[in-house]
PDB file of N, CA, C and O in Angstrom:
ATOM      1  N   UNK A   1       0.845  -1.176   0.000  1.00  0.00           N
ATOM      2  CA  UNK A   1       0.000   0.000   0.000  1.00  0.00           C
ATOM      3  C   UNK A   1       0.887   1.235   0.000  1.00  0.00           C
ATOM      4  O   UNK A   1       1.882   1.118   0.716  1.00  0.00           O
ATOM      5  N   UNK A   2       0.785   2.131  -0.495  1.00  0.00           N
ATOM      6  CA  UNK A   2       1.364   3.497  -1.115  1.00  0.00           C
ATOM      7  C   UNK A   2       0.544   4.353  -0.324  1.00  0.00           C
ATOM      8  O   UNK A   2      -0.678   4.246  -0.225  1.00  0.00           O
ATOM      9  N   UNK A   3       1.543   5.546   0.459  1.00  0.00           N
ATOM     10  CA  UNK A   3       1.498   6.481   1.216  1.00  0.00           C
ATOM     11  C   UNK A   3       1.761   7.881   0.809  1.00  0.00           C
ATOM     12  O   UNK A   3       2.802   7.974   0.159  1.00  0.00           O
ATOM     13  N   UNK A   4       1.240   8.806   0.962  1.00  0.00           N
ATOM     14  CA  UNK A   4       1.245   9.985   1.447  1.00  0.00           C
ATOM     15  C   UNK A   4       1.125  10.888  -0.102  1.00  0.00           C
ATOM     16  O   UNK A   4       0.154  10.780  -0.851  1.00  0.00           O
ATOM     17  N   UNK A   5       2.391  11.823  -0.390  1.00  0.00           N
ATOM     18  CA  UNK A   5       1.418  12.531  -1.435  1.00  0.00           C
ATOM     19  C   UNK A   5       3.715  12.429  -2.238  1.00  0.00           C
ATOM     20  O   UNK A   5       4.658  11.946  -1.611  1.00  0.00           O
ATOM     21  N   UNK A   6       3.760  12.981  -3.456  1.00  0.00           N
ATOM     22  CA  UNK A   6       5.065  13.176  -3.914  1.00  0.00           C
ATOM     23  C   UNK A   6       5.592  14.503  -3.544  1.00  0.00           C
ATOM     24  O   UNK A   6       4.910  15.525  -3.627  1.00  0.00           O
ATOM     25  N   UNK A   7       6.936  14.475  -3.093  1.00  0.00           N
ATOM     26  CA  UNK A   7       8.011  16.255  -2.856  1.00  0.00           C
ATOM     27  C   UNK A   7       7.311  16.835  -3.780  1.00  0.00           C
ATOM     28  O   UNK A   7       7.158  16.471  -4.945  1.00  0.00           O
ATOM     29  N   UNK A   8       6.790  17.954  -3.126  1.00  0.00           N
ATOM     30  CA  UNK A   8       6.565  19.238  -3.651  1.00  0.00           C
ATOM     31  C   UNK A   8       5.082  19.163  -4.207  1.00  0.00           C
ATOM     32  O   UNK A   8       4.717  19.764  -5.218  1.00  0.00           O
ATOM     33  N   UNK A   9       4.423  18.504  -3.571  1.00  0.00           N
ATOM     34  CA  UNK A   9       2.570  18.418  -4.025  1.00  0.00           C
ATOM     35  C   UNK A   9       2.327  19.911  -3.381  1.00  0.00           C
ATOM     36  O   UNK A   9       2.974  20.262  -2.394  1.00  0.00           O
ATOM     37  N   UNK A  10       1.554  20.593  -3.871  1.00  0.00           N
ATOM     38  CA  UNK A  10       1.263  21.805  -2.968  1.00  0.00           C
ATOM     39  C   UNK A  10       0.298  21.265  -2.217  1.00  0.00           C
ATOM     40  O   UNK A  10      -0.166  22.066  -1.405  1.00  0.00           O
ATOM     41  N   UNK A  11      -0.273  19.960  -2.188  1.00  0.00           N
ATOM     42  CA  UNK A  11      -1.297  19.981  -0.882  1.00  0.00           C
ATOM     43  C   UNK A  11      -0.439  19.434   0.094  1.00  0.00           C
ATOM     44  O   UNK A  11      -0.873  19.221   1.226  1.00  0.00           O
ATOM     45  N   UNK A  12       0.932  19.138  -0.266  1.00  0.00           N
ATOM     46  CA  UNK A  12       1.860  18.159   1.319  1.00  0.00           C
ATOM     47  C   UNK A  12       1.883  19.300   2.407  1.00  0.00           C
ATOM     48  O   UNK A  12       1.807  18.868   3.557  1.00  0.00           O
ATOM     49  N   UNK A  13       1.966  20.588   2.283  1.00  0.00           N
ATOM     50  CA  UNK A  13       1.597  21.348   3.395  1.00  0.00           C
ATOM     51  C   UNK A  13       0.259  21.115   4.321  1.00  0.00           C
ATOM     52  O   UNK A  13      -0.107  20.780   5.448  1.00  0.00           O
ATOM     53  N   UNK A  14      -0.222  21.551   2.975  1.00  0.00           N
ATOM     54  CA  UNK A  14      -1.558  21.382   4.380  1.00  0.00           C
ATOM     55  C   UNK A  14      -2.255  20.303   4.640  1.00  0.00           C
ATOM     56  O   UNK A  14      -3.336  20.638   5.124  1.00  0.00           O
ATOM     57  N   UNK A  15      -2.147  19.144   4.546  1.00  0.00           N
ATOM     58  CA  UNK A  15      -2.406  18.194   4.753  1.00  0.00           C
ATOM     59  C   UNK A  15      -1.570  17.724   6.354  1.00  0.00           C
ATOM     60  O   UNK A  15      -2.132  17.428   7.408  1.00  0.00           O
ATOM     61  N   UNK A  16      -0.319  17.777   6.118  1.00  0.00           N
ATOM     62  CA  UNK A  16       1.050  17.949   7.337  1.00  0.00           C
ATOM     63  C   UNK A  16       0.104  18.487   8.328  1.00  0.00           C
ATOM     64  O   UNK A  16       0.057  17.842   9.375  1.00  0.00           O
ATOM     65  N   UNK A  17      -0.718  19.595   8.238  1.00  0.00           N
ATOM     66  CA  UNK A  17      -0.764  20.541   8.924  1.00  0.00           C
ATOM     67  C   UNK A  17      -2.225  20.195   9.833  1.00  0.00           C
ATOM     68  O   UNK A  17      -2.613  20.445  10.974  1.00  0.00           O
ATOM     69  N   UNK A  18      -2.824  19.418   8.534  1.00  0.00           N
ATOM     70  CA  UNK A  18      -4.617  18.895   9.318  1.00  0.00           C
ATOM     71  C   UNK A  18      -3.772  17.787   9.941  1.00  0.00           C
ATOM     72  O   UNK A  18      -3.828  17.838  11.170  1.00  0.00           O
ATOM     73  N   UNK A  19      -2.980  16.764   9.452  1.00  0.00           N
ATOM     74  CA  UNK A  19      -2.154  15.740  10.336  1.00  0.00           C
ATOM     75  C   UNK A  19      -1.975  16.029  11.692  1.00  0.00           C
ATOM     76  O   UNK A  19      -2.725  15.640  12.588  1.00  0.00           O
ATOM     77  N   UNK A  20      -0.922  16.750  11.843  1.00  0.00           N
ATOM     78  CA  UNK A  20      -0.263  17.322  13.268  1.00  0.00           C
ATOM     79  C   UNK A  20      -0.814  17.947  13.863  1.00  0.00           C
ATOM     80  O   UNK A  20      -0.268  18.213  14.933  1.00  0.00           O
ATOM     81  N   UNK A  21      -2.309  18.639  13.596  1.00  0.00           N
ATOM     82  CA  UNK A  21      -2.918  19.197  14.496  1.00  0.00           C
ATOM     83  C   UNK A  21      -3.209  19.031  15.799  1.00  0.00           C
ATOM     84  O   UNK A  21      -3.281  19.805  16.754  1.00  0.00           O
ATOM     85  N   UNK A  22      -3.399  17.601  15.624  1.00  0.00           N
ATOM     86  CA  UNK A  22      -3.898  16.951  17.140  1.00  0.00           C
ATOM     87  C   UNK A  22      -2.649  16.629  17.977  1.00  0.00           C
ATOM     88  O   UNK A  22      -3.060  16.274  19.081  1.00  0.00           O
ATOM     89  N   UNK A  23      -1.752  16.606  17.954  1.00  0.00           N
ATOM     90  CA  UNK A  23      -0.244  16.160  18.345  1.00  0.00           C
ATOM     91  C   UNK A  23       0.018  17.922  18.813  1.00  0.00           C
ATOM     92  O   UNK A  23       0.372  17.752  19.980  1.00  0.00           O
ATOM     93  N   UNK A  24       0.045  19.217  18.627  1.00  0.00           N
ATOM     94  CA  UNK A  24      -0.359  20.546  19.071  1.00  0.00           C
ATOM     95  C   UNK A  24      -1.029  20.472  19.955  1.00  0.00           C
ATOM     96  O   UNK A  24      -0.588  20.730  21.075  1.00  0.00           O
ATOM     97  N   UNK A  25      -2.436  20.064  19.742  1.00  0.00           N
ATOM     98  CA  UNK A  25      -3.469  20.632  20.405  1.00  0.00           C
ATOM     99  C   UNK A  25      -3.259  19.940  22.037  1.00  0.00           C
ATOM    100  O   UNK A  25      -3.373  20.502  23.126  1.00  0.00           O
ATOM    101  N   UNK A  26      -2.850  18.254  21.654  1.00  0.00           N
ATOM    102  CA  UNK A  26      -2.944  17.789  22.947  1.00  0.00           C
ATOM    103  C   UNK A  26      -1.813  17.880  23.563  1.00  0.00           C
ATOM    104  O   UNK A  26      -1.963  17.598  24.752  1.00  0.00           O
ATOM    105  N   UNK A  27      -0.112  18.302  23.135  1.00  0.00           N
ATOM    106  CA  UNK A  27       1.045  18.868  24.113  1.00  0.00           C
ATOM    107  C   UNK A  27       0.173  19.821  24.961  1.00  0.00           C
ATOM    108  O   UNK A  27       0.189  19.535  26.158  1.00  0.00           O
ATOM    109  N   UNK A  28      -0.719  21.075  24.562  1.00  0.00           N
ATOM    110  CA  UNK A  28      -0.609  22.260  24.823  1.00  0.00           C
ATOM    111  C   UNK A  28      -1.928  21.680  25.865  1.00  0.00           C
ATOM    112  O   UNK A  28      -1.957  21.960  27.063  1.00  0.00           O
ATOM    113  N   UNK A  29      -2.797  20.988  25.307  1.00  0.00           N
ATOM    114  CA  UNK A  29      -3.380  20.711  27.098  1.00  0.00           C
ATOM    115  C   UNK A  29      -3.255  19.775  28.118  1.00  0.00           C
ATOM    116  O   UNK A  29      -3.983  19.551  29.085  1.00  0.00           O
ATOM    117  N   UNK A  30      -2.177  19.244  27.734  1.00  0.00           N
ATOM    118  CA  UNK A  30      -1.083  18.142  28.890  1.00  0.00           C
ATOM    119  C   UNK A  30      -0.218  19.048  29.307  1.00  0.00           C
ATOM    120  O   UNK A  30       0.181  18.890  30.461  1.00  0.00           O
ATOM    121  N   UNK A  31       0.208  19.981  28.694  1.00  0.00           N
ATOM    122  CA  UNK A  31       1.525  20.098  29.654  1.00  0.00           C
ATOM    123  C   UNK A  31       1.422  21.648  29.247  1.00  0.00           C
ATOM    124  O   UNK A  31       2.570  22.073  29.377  1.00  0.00           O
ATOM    125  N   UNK A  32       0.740  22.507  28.894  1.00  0.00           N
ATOM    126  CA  UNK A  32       0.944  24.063  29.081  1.00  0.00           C
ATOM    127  C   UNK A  32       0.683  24.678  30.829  1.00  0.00           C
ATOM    128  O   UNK A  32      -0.016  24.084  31.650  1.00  0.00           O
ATOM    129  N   UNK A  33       1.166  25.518  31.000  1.00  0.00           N
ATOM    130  CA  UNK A  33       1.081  26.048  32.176  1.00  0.00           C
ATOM    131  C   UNK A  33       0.627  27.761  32.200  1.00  0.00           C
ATOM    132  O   UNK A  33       0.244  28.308  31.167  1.00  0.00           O
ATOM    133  N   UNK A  34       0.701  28.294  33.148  1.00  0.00           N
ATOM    134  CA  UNK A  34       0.588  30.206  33.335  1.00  0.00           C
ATOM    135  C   UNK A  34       1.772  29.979  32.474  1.00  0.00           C
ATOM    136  O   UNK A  34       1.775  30.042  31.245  1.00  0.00           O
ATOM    137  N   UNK A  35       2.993  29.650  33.410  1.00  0.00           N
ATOM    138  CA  UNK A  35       4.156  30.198  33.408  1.00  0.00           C
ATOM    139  C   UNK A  35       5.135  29.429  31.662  1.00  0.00           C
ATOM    140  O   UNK A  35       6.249  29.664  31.193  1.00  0.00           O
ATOM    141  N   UNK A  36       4.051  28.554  31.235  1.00  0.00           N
ATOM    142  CA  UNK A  36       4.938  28.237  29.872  1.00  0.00           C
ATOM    143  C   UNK A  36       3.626  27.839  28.945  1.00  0.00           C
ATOM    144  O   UNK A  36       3.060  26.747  28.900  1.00  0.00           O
ATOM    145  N   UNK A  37       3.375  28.813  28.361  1.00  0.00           N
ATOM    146  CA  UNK A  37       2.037  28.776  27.440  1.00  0.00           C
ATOM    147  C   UNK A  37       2.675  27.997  25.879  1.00  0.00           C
ATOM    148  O   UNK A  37       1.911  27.894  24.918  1.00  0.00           O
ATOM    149  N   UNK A  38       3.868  27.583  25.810  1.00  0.00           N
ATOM    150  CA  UNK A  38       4.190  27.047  24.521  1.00  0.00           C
ATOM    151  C   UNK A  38       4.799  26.196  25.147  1.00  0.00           C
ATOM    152  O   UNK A  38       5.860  26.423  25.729  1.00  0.00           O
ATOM    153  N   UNK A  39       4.094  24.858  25.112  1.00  0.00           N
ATOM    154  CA  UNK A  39       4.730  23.591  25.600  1.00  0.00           C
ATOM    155  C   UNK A  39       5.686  23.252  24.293  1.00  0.00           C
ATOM    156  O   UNK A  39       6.672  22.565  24.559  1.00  0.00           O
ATOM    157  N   UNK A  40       5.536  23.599  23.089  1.00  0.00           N
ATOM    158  CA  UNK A  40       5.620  22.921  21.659  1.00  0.00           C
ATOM    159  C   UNK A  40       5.665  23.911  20.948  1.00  0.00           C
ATOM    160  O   UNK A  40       4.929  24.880  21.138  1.00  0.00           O
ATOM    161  N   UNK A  41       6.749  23.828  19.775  1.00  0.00           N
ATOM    162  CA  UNK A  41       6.928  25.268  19.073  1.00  0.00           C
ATOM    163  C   UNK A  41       6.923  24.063  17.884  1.00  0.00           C
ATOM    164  O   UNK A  41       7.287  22.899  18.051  1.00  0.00           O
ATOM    165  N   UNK A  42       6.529  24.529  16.926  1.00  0.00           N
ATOM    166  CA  UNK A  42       7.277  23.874  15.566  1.00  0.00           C
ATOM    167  C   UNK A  42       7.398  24.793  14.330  1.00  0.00           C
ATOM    168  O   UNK A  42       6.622  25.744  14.230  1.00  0.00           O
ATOM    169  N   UNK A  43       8.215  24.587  13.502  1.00  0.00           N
ATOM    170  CA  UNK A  43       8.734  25.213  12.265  1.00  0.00           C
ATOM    171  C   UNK A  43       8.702  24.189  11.091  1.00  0.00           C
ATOM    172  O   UNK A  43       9.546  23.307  10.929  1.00  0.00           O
ATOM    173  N   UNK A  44       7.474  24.446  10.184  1.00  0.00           N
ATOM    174  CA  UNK A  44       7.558  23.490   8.876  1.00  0.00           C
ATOM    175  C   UNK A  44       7.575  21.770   9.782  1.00  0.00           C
ATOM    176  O   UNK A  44       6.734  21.738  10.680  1.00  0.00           O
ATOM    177  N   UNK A  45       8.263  20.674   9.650  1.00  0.00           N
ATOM    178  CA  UNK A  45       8.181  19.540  10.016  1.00  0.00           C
ATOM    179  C   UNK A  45       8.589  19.615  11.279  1.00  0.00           C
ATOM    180  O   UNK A  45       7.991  18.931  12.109  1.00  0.00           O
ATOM    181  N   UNK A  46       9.785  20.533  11.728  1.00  0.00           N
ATOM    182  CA  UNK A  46      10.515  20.257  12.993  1.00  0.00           C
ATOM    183  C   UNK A  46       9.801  20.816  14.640  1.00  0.00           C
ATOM    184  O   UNK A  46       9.159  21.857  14.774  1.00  0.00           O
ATOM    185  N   UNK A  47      10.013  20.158  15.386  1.00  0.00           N
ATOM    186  CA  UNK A  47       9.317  20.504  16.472  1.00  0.00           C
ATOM    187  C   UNK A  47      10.429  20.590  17.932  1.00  0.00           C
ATOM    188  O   UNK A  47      11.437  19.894  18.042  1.00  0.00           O
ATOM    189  N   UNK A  48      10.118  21.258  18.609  1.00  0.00           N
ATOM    190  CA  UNK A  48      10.458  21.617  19.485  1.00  0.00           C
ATOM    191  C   UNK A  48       9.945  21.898  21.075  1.00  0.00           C
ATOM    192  O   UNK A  48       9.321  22.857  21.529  1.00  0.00           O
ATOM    193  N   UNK A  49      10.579  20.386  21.894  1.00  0.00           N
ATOM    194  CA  UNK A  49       9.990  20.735  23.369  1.00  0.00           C
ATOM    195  C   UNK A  49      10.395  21.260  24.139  1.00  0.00           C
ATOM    196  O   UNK A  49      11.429  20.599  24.241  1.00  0.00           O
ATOM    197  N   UNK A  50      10.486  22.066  24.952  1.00  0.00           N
ATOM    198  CA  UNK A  50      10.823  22.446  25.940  1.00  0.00           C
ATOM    199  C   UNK A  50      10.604  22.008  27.107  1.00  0.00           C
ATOM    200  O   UNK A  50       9.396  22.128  27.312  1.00  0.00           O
ATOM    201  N   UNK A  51      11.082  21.593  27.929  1.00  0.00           N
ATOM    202  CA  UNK A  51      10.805  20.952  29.662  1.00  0.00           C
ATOM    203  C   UNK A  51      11.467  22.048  30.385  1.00  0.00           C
ATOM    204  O   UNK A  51      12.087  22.947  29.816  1.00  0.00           O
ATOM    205  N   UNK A  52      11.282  21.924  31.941  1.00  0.00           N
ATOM    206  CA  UNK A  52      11.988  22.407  32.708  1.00  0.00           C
ATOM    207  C   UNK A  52      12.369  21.697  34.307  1.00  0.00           C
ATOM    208  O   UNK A  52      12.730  22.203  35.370  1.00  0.00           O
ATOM    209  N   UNK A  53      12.004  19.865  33.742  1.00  0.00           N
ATOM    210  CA  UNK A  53      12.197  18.901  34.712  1.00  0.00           C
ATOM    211  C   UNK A  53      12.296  17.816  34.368  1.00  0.00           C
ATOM    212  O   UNK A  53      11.341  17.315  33.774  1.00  0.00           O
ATOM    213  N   UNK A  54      13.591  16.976  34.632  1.00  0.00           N
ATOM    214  CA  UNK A  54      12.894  15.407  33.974  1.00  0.00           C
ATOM    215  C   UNK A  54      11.948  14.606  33.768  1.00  0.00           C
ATOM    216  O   UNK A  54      11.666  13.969  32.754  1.00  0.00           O
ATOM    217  N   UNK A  55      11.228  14.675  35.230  1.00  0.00           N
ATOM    218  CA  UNK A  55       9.700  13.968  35.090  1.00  0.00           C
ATOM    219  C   UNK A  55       9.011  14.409  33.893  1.00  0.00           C
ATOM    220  O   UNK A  55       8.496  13.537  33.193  1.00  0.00           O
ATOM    221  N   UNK A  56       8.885  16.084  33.418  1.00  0.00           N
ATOM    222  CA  UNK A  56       8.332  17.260  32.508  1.00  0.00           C
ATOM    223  C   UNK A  56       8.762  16.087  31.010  1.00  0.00           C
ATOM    224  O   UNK A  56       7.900  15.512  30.346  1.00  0.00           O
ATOM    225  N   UNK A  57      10.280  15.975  30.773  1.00  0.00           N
ATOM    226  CA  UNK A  57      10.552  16.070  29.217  1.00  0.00           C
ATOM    227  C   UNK A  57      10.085  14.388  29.651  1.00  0.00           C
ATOM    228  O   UNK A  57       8.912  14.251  29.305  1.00  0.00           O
ATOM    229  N   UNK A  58      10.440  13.530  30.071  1.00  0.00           N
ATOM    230  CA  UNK A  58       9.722  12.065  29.978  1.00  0.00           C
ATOM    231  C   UNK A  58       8.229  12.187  29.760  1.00  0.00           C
ATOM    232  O   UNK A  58       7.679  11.523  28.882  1.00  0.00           O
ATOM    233  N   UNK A  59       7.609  12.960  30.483  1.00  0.00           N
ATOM    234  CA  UNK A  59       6.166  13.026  30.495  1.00  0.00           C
ATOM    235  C   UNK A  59       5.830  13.073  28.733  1.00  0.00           C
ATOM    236  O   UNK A  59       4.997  12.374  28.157  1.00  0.00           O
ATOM    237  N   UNK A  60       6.806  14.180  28.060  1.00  0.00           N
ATOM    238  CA  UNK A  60       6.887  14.735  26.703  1.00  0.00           C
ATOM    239  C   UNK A  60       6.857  13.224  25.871  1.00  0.00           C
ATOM    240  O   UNK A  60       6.188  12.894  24.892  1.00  0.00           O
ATOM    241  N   UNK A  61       7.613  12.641  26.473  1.00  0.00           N
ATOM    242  CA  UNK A  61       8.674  11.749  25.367  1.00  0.00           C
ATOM    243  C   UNK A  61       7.381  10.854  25.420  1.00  0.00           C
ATOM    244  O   UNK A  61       6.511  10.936  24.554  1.00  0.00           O
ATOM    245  N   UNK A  62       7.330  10.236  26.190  1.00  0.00           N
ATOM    246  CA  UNK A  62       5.613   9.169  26.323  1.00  0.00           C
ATOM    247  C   UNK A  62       4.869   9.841  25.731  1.00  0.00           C
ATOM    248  O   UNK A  62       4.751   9.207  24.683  1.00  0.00           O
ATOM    249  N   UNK A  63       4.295  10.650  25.649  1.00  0.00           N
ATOM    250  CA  UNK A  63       2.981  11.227  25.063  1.00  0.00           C
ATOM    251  C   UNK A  63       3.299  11.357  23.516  1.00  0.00           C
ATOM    252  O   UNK A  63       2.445  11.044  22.687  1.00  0.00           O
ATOM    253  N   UNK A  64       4.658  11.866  23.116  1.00  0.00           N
ATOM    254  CA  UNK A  64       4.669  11.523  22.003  1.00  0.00           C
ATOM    255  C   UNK A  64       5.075  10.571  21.309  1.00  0.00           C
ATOM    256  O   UNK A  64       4.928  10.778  20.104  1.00  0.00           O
ATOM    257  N   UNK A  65       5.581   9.493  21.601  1.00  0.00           N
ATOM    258  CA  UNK A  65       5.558   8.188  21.578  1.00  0.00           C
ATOM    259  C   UNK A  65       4.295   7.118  21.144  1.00  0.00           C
ATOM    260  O   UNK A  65       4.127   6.273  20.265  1.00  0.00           O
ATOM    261  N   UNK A  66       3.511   7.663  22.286  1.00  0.00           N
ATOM    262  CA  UNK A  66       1.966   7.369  21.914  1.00  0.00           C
ATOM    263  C   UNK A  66       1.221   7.759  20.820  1.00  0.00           C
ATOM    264  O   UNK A  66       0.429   6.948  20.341  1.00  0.00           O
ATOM    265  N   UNK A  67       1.319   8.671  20.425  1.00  0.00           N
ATOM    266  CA  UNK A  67       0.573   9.909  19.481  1.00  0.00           C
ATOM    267  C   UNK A  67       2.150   9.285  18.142  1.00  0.00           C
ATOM    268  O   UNK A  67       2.045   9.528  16.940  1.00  0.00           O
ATOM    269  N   UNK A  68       2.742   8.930  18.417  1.00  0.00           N
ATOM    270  CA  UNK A  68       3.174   7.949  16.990  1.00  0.00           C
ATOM    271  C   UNK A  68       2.819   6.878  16.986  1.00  0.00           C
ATOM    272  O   UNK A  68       2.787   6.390  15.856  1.00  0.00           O
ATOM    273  N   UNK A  69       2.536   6.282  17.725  1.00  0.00           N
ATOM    274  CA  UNK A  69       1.823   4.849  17.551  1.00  0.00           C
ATOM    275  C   UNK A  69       0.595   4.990  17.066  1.00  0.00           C
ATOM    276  O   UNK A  69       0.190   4.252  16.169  1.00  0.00           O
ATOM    277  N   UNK A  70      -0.325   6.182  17.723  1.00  0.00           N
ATOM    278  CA  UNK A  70      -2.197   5.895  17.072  1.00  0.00           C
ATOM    279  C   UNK A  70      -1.509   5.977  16.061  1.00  0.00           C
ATOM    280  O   UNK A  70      -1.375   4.983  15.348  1.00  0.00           O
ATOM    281  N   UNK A  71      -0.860   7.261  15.723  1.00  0.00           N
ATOM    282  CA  UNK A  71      -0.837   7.818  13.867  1.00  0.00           C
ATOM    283  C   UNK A  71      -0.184   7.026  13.215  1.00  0.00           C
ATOM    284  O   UNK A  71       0.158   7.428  12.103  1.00  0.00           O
ATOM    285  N   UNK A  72       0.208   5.738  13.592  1.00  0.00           N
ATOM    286  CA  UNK A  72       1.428   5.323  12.682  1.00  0.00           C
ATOM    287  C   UNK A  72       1.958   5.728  12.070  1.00  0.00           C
ATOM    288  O   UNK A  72       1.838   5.755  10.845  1.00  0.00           O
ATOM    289  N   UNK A  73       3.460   6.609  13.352  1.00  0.00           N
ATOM    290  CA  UNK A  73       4.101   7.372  12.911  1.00  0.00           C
ATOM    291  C   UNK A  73       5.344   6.403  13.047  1.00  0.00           C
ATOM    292  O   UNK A  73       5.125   5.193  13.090  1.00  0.00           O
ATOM    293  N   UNK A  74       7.193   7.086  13.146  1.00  0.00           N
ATOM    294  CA  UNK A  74       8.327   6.538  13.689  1.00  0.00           C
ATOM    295  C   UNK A  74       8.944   7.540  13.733  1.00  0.00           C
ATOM    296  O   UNK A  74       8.846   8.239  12.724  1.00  0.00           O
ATOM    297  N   UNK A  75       9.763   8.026  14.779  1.00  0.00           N
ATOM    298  CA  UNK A  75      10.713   9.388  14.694  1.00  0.00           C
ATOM    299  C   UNK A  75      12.083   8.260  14.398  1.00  0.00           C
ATOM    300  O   UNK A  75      12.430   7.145  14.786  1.00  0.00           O
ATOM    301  N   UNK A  76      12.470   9.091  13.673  1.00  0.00           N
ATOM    302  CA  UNK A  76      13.765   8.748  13.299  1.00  0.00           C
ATOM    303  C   UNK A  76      15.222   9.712  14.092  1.00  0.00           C
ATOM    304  O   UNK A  76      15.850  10.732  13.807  1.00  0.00           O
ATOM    305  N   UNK A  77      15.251   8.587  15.294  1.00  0.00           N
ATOM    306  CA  UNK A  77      16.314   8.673  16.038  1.00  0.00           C
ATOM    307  C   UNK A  77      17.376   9.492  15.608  1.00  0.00           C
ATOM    308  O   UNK A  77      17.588  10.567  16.167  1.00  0.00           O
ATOM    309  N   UNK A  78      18.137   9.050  14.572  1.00  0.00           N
ATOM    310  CA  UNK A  78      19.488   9.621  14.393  1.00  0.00           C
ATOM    311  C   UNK A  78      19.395  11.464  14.065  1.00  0.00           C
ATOM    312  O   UNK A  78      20.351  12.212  14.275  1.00  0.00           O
ATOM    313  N   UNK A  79      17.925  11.971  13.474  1.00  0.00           N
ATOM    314  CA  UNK A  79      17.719  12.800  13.192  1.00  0.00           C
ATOM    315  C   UNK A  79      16.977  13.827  14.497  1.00  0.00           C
ATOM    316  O   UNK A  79      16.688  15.015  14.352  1.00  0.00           O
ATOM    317  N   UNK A  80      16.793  13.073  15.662  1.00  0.00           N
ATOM    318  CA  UNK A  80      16.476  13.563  16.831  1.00  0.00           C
ATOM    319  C   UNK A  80      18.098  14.279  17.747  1.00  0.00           C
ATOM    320  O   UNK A  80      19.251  13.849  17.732  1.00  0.00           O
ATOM    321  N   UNK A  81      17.517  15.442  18.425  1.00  0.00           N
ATOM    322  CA  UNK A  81      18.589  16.350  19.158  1.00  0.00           C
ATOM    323  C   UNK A  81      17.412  16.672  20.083  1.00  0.00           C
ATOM    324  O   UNK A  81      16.197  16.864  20.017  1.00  0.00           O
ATOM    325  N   UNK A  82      18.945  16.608  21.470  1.00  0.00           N
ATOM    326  CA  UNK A  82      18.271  17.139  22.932  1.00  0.00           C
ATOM    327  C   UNK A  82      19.477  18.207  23.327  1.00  0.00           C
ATOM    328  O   UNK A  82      20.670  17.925  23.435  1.00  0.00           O
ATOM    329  N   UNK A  83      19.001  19.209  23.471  1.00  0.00           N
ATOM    330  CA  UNK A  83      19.647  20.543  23.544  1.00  0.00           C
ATOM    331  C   UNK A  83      19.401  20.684  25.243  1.00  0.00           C
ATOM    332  O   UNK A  83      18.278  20.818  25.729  1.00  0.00           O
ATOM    333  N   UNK A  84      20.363  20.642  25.855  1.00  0.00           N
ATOM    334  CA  UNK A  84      20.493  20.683  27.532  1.00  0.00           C
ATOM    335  C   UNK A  84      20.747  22.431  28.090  1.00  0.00           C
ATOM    336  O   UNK A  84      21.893  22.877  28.140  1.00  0.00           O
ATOM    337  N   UNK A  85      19.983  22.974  28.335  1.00  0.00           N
ATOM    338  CA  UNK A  85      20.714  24.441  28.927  1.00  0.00           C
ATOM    339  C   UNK A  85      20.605  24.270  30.513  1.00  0.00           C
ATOM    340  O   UNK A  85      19.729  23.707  31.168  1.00  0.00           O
ATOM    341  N   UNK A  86      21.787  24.943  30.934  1.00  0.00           N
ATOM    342  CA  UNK A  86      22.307  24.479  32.499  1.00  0.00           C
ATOM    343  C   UNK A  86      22.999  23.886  32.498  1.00  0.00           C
ATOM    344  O   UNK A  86      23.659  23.668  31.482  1.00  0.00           O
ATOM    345  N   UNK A  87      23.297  23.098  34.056  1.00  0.00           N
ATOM    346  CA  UNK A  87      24.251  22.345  34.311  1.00  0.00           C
ATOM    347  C   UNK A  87      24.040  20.569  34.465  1.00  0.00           C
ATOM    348  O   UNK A  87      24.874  19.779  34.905  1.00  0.00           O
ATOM    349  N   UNK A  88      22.100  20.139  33.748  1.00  0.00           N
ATOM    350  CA  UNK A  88      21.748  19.004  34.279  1.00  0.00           C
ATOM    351  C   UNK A  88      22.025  18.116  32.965  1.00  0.00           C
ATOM    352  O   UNK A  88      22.342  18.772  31.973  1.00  0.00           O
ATOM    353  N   UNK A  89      21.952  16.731  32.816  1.00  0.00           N
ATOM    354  CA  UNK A  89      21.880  16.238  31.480  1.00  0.00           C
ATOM    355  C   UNK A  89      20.981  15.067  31.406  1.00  0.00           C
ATOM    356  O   UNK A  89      21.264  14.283  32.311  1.00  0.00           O
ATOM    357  N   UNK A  90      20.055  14.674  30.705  1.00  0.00           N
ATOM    358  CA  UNK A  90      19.333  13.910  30.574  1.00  0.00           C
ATOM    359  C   UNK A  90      19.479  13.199  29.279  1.00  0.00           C
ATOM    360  O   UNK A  90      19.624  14.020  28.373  1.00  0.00           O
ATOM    361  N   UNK A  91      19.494  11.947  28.856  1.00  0.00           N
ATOM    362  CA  UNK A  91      19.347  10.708  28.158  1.00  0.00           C
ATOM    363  C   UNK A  91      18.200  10.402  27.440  1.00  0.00           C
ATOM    364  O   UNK A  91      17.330  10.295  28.304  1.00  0.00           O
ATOM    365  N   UNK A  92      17.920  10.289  26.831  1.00  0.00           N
ATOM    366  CA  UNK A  92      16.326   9.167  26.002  1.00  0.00           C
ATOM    367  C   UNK A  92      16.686   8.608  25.271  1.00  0.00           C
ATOM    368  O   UNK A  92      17.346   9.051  24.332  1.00  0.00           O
ATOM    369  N   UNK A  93      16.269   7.002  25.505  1.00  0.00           N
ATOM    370  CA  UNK A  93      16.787   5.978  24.517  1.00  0.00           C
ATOM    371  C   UNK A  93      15.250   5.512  24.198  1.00  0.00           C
ATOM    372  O   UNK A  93      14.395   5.498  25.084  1.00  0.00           O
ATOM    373  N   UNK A  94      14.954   5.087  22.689  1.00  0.00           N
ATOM    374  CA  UNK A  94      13.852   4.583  22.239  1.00  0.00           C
ATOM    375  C   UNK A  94      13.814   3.411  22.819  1.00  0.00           C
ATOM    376  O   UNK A  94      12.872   2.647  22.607  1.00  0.00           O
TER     377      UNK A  94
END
């Protein structure tokens, strides 16, 4: 079975965009706060979490984990980065 649409369909945008909607909608009411109203930033495909606790970015990593499994999705590891600011360091292995 044959997937998705060919580079450069002008509907692969917005289609991406009705896709990932729900993967937005539900970071931002799991884990938004007062004090961090953008649990989730993204640019075109790439996304971006922010934590400010381990329990916080694990909480992240499960939920989206899950939300690739309904969608039958796969993040592709080698193309994944965890950007540490401070002095703490944290790990995630698939």
């Amino acid at each position: 079975m044959n997937k998705g649409l060919f580079q450069g369909s002008l509907l692969s945008p917005v289609l991406f965009n009705v896709f990932i909607d729900d993967l937005l909608q539900g970071l931002h009411l799991k884990f938004a706060t007062a004090d961090n109203m953008f649990p989730a930033v993204m640019y075109a495909d790439d996304l971006l979490l922010p934590w400010r606790a381990e329990s916080e970015a694990l909480s992240m990593w499960i939920f989206l984990q899950k939300w690739n499994t309904v969608n039958s999705m796969r993040l592709k590891l080698p193309k994944c980065s965890f950007v540490t600011l401070g002095n703490r360091c944290l790990l995630l292995e698939d």
